[in-house]
Steps between C-alpha positions, in 0.01 A plus 500: 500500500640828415418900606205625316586801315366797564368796273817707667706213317324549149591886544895463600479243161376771325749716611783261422354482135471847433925529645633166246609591177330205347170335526387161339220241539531138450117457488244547200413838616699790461566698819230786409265222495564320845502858683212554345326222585626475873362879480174363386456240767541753745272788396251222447514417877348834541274589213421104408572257283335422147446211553490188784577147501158458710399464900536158517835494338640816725350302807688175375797458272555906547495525828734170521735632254515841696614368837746198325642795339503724883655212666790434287549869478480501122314476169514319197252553212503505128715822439342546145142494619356803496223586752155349401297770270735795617623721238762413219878533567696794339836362424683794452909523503511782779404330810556801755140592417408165612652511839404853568135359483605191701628754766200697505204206522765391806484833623110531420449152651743599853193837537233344418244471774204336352313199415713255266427315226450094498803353366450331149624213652524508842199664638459730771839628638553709771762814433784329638426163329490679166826682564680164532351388251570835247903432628490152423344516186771778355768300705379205250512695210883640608638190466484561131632851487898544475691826616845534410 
């Protein structure tokens, strides 16, 4: 079992990307595309997802997945699938646009005060549940990003 990361860790990656003089991805996504899309899943904690894999499946295999993925401390999902019905993926060269959005839903997500959204997947989370799960979810996604 490892440390779950936290959202403080997916800014201080951030900031080590924007300081290396080259950045690369291994995956099938350029690296517009996965900040955008870890930006996506967390503005759509707050203002809701497009769509949901259904109650009984948050209440089940969600729910299971979700605390498999707590207790290890770490996520692993499909890093090409994008977010069920959400919008399509710019894959722009410049990614600094990218991670000034993913800095901002963060920062947007750390203020916010209100009700959240189900989870696609996972259901109901309370604000410190979906937090862990926002940091794992990018931490998943860094393991295909390379700073040199």
């Amino acid at each position: 079992m490892t440390r779950t990361p936290t959202l403080a860790d997916s800014l201080r990656w951030l900031d080590s990307l924007e300081s290396a003089g080259t950045v690369n991805t291994t995956g099938a996504w350029p690296l517009s595309s996965t900040l955008d899309h870890c930006a996506q899943s967390v503005e759509m904690s707050m203002d809701g997802y497009p769509q949901s894999k259904g109650a009984l499946f948050q209440r089940t295999a969600g729910r299971a997945a979700f605390a498999l993925f707590r207790w290890r401390g770490e996520m692993g999902h499909p890093l090409d699938q994008p977010i069920p019905g959400a919008p399509a993926l710019a894959a722009g060269a410049d990614w600094k646009p990218a991670a000034q959005r993913l800095r901002a839903a963060i920062a947007r997500f750390e203020a916010h005060t209100g009700p959240l959204a189900p989870h696609f997947a996972y259901g109901a989370l309370a604000k410190t549940e979906y937090a862990a799960a926002h940091a794992m979810h990018i931490a998943d996604h860094r393991k295909e990003v390379v700073a040199a």
